[in-house]
N, CA and C of each residue as an Amber inpcrd file, in Angstrom:
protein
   426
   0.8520000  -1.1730000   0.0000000   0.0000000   0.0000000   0.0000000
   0.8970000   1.2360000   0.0000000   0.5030000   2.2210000  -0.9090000
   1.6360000   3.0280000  -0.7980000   1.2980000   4.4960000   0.4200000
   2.2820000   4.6070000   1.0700000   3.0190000   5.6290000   2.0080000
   3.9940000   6.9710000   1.5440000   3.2480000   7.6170000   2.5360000
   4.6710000   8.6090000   2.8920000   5.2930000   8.3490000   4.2220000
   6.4320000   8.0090000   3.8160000   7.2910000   7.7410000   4.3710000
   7.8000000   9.1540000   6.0910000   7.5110000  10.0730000   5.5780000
   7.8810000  11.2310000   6.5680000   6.9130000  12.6920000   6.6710000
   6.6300000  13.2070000   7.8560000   5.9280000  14.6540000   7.5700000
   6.3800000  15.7480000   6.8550000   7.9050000  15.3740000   6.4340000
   8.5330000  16.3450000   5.7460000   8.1740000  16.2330000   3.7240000
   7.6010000  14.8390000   3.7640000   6.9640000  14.2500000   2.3720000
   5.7950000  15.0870000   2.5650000   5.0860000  14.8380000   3.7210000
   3.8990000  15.5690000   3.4230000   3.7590000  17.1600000   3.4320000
   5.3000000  17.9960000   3.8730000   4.9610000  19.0810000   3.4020000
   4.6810000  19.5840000   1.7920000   5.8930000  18.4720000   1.7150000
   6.3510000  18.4040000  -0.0280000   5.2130000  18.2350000  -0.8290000
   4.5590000  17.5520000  -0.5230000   3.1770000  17.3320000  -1.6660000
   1.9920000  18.5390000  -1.2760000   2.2470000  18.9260000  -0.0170000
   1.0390000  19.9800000   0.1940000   1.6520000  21.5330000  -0.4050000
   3.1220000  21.3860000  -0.1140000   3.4420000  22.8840000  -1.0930000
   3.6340000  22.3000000  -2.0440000   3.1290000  21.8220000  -2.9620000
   3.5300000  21.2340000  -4.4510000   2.3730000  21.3540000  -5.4390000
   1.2490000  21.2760000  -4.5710000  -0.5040000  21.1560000  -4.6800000
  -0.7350000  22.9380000  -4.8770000  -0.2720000  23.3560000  -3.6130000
  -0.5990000  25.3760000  -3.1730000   0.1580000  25.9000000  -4.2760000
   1.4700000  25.4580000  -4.6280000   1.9430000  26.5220000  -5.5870000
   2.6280000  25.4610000  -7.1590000   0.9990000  24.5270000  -7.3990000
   1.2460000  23.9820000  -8.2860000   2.4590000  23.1970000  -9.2270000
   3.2520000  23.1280000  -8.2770000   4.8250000  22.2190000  -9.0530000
   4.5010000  20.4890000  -8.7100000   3.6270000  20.2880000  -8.1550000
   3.4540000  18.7900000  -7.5790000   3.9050000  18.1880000  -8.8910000
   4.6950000  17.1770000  -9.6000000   4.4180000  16.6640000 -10.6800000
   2.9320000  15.6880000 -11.0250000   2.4700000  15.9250000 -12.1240000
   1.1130000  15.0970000 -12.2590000   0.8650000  13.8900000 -11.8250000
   2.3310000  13.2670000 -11.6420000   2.1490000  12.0430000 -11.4580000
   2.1480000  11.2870000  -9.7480000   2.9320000  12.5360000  -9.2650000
   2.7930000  12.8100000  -7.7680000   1.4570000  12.5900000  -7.2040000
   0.4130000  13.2210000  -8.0150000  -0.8700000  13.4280000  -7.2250000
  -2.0410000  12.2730000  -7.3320000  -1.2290000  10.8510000  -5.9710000
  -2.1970000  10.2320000  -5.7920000  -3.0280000  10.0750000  -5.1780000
  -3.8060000   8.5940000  -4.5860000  -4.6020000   8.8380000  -3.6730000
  -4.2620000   8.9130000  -2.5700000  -2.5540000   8.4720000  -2.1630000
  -2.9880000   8.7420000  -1.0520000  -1.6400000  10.7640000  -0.7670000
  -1.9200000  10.8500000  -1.7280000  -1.0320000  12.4450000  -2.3050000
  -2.0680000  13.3480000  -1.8120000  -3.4550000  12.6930000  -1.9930000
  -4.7990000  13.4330000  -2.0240000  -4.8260000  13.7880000  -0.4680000
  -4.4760000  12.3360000   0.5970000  -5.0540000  12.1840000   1.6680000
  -3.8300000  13.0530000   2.4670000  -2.5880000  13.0420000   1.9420000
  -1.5320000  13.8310000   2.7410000  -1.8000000  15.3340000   2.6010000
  -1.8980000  15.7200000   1.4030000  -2.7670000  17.0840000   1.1700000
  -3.4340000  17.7370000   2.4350000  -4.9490000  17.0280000   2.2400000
  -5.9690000  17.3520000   3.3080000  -5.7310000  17.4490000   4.6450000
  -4.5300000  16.0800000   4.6830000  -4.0100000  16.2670000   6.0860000
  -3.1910000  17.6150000   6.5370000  -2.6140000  18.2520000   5.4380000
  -1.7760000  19.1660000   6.1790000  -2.3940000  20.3360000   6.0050000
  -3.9770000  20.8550000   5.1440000  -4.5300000  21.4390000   4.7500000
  -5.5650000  21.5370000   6.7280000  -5.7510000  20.3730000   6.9190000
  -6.3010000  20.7490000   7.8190000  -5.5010000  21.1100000   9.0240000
  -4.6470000  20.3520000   9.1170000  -3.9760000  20.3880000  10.0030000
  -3.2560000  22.1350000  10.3310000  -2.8350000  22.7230000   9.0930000
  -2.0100000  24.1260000   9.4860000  -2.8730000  25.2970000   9.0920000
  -4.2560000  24.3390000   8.3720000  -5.7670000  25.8370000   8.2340000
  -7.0410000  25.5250000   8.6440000  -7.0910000  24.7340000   9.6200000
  -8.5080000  24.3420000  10.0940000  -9.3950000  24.0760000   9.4220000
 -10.8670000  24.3230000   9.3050000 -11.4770000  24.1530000   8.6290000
 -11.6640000  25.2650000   7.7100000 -10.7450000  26.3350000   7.3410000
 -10.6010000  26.6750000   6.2820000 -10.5470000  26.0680000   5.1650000
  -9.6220000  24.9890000   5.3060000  -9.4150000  23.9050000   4.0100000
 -10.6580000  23.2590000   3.2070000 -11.6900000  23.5620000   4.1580000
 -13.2370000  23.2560000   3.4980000 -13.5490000  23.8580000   2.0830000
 -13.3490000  25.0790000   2.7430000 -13.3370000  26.2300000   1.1930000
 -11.9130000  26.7310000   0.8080000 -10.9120000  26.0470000   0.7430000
  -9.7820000  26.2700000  -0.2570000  -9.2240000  24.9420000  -0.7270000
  -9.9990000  23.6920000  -0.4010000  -9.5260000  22.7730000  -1.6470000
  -9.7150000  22.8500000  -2.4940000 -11.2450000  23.4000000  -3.1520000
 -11.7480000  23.2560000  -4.4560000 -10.8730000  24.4390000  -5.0000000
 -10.5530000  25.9680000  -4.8970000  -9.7040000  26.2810000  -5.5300000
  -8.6430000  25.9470000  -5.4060000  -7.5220000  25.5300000  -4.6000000
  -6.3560000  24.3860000  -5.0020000  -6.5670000  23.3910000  -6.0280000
  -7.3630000  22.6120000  -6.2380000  -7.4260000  21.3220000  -6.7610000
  -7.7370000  21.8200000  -8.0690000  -8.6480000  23.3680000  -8.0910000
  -9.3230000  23.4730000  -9.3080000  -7.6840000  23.8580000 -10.6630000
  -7.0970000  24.8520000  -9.7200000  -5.5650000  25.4160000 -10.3340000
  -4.5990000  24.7550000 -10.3520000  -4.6210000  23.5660000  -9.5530000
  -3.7370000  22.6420000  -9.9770000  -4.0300000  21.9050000 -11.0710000
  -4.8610000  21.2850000 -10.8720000  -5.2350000  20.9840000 -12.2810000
  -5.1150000  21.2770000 -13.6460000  -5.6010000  22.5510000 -13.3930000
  -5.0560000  23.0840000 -15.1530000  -4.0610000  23.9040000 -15.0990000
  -2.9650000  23.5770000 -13.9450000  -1.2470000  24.0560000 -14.2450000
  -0.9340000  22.5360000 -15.0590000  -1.9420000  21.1910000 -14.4820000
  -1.2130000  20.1640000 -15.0430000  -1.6140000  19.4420000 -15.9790000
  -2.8490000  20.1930000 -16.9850000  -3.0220000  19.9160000 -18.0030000
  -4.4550000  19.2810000 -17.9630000  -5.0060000  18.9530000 -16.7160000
  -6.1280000  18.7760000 -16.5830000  -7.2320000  19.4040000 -16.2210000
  -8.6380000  19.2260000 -17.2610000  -9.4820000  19.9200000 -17.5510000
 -10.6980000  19.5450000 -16.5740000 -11.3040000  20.5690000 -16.0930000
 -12.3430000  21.0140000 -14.9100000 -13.7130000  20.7870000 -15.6980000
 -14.2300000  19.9790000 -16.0830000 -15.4470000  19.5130000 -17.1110000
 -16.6480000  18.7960000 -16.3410000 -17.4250000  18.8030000 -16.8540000
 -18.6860000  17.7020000 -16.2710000 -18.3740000  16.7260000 -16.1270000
 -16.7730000  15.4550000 -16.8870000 -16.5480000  14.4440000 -16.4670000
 -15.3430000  13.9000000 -16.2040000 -14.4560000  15.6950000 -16.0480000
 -13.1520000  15.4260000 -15.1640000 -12.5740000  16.5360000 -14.6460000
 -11.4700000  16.1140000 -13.8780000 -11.0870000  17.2620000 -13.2170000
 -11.7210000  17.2600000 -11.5000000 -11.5860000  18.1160000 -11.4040000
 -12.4270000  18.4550000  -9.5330000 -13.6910000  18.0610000  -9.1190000
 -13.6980000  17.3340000  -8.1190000 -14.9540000  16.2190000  -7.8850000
 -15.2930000  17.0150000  -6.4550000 -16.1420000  17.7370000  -6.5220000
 -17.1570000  18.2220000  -5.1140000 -17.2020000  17.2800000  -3.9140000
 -18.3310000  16.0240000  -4.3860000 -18.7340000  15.3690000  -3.5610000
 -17.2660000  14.5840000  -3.1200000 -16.3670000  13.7750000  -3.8130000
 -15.5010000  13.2560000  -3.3670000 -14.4440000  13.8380000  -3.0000000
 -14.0230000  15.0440000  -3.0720000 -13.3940000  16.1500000  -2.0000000
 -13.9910000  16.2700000  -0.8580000 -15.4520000  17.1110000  -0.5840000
 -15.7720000  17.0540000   0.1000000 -15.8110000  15.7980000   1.4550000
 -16.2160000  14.8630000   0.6730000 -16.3440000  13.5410000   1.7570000
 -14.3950000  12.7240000   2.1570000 -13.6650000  13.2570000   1.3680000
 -12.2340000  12.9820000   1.6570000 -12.0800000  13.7560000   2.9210000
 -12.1530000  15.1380000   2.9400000 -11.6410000  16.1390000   3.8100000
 -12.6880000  15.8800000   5.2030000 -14.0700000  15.3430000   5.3770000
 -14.6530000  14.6640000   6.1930000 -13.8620000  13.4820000   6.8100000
 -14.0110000  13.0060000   6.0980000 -13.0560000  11.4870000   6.9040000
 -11.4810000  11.8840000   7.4590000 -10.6940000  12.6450000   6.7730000
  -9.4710000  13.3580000   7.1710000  -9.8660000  13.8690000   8.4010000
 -10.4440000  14.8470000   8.8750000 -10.6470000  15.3450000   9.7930000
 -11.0340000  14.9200000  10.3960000 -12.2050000  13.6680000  10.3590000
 -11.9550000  12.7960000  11.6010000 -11.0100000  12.1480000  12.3250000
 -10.0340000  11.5160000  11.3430000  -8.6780000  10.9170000  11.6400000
  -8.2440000  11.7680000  12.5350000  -7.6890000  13.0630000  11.9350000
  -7.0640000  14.4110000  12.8420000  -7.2750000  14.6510000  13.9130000
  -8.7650000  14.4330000  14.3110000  -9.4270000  14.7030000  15.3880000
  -9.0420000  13.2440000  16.4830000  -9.2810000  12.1780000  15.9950000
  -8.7920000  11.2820000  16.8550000  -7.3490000  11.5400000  17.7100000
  -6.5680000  11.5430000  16.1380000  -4.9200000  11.6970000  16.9120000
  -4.3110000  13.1280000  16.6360000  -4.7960000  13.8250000  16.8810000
  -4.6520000  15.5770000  17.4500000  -3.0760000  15.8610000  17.7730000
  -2.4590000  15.1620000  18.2270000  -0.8930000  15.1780000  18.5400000
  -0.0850000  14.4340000  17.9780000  -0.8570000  13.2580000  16.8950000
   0.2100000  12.3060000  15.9930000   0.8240000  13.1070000  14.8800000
   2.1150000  12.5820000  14.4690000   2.8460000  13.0630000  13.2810000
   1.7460000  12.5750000  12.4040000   1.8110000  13.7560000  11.0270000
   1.0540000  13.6400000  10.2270000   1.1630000  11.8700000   9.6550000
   2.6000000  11.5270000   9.3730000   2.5210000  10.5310000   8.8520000
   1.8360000   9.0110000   9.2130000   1.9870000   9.7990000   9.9070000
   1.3680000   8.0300000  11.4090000  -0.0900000   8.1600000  11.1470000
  -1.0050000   9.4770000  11.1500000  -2.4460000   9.7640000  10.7160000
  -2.6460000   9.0360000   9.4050000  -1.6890000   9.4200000   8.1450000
  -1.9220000   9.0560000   6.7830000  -1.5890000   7.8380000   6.6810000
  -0.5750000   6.7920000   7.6740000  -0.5390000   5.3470000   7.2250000
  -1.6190000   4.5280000   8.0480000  -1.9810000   4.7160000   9.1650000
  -3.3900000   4.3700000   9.6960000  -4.3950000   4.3470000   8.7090000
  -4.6880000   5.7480000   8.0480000  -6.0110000   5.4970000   7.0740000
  -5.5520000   5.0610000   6.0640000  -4.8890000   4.5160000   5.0770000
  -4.4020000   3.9640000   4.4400000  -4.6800000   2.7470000   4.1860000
  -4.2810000   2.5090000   5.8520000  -4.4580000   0.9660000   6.3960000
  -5.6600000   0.3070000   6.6370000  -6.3890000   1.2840000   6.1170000
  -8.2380000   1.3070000   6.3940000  -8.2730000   1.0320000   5.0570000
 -10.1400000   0.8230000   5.0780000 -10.0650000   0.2900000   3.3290000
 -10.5760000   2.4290000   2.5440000 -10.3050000   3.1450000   3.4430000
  -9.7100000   4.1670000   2.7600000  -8.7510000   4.5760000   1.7490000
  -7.6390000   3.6560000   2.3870000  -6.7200000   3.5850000   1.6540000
  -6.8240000   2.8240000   0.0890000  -8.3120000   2.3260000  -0.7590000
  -8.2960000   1.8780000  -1.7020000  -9.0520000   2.8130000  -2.3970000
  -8.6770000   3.3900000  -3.7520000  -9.4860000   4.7410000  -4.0240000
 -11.1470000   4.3210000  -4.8110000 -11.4490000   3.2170000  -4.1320000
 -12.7070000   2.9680000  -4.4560000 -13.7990000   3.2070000  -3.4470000
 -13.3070000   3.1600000  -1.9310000 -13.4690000   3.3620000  -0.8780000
 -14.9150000   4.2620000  -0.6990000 -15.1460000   5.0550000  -1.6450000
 -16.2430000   5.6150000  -1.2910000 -17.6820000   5.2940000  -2.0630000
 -17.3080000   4.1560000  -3.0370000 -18.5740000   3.3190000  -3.3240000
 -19.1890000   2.4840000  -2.4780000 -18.5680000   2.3720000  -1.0550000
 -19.2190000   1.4940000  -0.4190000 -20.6410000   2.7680000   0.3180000
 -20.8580000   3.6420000   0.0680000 -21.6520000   4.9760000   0.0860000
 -22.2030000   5.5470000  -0.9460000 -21.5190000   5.3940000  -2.1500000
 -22.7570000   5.7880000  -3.3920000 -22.4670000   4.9790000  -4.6740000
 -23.8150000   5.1520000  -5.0390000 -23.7660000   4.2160000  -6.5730000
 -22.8690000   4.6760000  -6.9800000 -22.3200000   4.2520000  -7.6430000
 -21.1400000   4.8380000  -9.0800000 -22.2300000   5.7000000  -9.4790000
 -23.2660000   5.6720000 -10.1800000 -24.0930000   6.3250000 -11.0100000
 -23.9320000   7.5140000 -10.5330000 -24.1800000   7.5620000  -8.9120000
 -24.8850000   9.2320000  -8.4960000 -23.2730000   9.3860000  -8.2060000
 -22.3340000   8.9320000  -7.7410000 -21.1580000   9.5710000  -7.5390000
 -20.1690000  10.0300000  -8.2580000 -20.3010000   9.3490000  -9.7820000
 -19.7810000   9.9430000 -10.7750000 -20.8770000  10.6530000 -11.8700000
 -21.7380000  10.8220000 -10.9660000 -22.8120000  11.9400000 -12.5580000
 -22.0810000  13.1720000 -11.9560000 -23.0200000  14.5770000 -13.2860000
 -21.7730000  15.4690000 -12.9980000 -23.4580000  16.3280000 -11.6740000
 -23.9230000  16.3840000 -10.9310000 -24.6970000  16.9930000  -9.8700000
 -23.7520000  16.1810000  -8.7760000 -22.9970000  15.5780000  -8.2970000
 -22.4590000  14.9970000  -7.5600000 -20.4990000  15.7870000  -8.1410000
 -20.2780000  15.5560000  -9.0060000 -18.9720000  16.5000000  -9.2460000
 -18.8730000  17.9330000  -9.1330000 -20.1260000  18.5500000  -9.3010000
 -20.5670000  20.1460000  -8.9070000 -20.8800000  21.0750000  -7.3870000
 -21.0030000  19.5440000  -7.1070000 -21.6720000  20.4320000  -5.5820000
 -22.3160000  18.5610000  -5.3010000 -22.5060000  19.0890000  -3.3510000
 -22.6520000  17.9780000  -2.6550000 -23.6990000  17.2160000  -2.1850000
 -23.2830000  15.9270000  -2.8430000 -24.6600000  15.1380000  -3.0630000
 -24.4460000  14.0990000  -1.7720000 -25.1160000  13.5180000  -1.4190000
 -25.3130000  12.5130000   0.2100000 -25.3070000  11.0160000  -0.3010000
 -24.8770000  11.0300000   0.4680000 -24.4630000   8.7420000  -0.3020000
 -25.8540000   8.3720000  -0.4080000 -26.0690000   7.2510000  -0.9250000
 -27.5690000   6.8300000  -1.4560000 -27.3520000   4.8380000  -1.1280000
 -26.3540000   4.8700000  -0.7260000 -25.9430000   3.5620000  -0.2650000
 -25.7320000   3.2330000   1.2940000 -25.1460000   4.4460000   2.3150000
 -25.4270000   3.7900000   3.6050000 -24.6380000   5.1750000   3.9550000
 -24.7580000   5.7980000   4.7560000 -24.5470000   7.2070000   5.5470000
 -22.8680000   6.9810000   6.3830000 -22.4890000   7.9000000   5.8460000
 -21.0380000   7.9300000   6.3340000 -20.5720000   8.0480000   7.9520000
 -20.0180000   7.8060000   8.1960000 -19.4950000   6.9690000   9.4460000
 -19.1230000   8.0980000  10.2680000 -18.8650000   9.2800000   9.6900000
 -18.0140000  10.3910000  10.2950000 -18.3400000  11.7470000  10.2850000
């Protein structure tokens, strides 16, 4: 399962994301989850309303297009930075990294993880990529 290895990785991918140099290929899932972590972690719940413009400008520094069927996903941002912040909230004094290999270690850590909460249908139509739609499969945990 892949890791970051150190909190000093996870600064690296969170200033890489803010001032767009992340390489494209950098930004995985769990690139996504170190992100949020340090997003929440050094801006509270600010990070609520500054992922979508991060994610939106990173994106098209890296060539990817903000469309009805790619690019920046509402609902699955949204419900990432939910579950992150629960983690956070549990271990409030853990190194970031120890937070991000725990959920990892969850079936979080598989980037399918949030179909066990919505159809594919409603989670990839684009009213669910626009703005935030509620699982239709079983109510989130957090």
């Amino acid at each position: 399962m892949p890791t970051v290895a150190t909190d000093t990785e996870i600064d690296r991918i969170a200033s890489g994301l803010i001032d767009r140099s992340l390489p494209k290929s950098a930004w995985t899932h769990a690139a996504h989850f170190a992100a949020a972590l340090w997003l929440l972690k050094h801006r509270g719940w600010q990070a609520f309303q500054q992922m979508r413009p991060l994610i939106v400008a990173y994106n098209e520094a890296t060539g990817v297009a903000n469309t009805d069927s790619s690019g920046y996903h509402e609902t699955i941002t949204l419900a990432s930075l939910r579950v992150t912040q629960y983690w956070l909230l549990k271990r409030p004094d853990a190194p970031l990294n120890e937070v991000l290999g725990e959920m990892l270690a969850t079936p979080i850590g598989r980037s399918d993880w949030l179909l066990r909460y919505w159809s594919k249908p409603l989670l990839f139509s684009v009213r669910a990529r626009k703005s935030w739609v509620e699982p239709d499969l079983a109510q989130l945990p957090f």
